[in-house]
N, C-alpha and C positions, 0 to 999 in steps of 0.2 A: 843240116840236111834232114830231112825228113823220112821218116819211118819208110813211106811207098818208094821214095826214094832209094835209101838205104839199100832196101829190098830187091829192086830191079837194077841199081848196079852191082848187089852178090850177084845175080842171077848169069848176069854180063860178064861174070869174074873182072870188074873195078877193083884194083890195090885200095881204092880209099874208102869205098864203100863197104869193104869187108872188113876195113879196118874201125867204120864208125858201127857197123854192126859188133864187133866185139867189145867195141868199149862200151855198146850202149847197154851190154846184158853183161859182163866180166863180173862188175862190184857185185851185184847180185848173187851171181852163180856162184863168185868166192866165198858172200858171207854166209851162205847156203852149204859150201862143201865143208869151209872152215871151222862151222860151228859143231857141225858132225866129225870129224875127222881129227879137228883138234890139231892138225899139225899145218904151218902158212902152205908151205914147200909141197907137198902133196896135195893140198886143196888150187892151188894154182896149176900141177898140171891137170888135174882134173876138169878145172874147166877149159884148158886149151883142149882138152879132149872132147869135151864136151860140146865147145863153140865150133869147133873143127868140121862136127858133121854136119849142119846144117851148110858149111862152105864149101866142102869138097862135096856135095849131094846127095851123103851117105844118108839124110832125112827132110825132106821137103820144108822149104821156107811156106811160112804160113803168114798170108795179108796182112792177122790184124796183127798188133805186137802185145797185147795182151795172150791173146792164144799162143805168141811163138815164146814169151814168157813166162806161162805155164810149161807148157810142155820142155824147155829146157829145165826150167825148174826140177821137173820129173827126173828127167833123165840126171843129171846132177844128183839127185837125191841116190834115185837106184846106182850110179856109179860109185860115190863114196860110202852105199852100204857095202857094196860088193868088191871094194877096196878093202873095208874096213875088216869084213868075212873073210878075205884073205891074210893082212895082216894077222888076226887075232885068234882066226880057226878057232873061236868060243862058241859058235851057236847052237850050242845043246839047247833041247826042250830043255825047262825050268818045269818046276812045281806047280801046281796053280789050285786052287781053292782058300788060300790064305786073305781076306780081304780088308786090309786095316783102312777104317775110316781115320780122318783127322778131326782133332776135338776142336772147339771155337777157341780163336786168337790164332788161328794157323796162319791164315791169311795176312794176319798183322806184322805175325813172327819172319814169314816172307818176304815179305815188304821192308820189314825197319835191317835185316841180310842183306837186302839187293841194295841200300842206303848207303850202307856202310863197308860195300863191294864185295862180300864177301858170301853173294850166292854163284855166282862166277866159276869162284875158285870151288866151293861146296859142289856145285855138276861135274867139275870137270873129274874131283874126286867119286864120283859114282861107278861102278862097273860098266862098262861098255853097253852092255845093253837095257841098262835103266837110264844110262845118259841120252842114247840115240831113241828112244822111245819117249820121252822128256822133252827132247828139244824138237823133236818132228810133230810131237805135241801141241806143245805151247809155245814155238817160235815160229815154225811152217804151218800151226795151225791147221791139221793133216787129222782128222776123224780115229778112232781107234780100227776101223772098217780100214781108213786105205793106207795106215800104218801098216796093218794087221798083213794086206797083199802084198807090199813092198817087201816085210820082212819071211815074208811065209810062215807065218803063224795062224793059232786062232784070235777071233780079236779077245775072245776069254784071258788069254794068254795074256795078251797087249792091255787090257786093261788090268791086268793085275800088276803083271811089269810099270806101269804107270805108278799104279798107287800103293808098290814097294818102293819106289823112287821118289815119288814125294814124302813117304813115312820115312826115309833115312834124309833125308833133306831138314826134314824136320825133328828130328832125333840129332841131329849133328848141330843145328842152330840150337836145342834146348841145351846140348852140351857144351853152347862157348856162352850163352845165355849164364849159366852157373859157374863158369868157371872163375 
């Protein structure tokens, strides 16, 4: 079935078209909430929640599927922070003026961690909000700017958040490095 397809039997409320509508944005949306959220169980109802509103009309179906995959994308993202914001009730302002650069071999020392599986597990050990600023980062590929609006911060902030997370990223890999 096809995308235009897909799309104008949601619109008809089609059982099957709404059903290949979710399966065709679900993996997505999961490995989007899952990576932030950290938990399967909670990252799956979030995208039923999430796939939910374009079905029931709570947000306009949009033609192309690139734009309806951004924009679930979005929402996805702001619902597992806003899960997470509940869950963790952490979101204190942080400090900000500390700016540690990384010295040459960082990028190596990164690499031969993610090798040998064991940057994975190094994120998910991070603080909540070096990990979610990390992964919306370098996984979502998300600007320090629209990190910066989702989370309501400064992006001053967001980028310092950043690269205290990669400086203990890489303080933790120097430390199994010598061990």
């Amino acid at each position: 079935m096809s995308y235009d397809e897909i799309i104008k039997g949601c619109r008809n409320r089609d059982r099957s078209a709404q059903t290949a509508f979710y399966n065709l944005f679900a993996q997505t949306m999961f490995s989007t909430a899952c990576r932030l959220i950290g938990d399967e169980y909670e990252a799956e109802d979030i995208v039923q929640e999430v796939l939910l509103l374009p079905l029931t009309g709570k947000i306009q179906m949009l033609d192309r599927q690139a734009d309806m995959e951004r924009r679930l994308r979005r929402i996805t993202i702001n619902e597992t922070i806003d899960r997470l914001r509940k869950q963790k009730n952490r979101w204190d302002c942080w400090e900000e003026g500390i700016d540690i650069t990384a010295d040459e071999g960082t990028d190596d020392m990164l690499i031969d961690a993610e090798r040998n599986g064991n940057l994975r597990q190094a994120i998910d050990s991070l603080p909540e909000k070096y990990k979610t600023v990390l992964l919306l980062s370098v996984v979502e590929d998300l600007s320090s700017d629209d990190i910066a609006s989702l989370l309501h911060a400064k992006p001053s902030t967001i980028r310092t958040q950043l690269t205290r997370a990669k400086q203990k990223l890489i303080t933790c890999f120097r430390y199994e490095k010598h061990k």
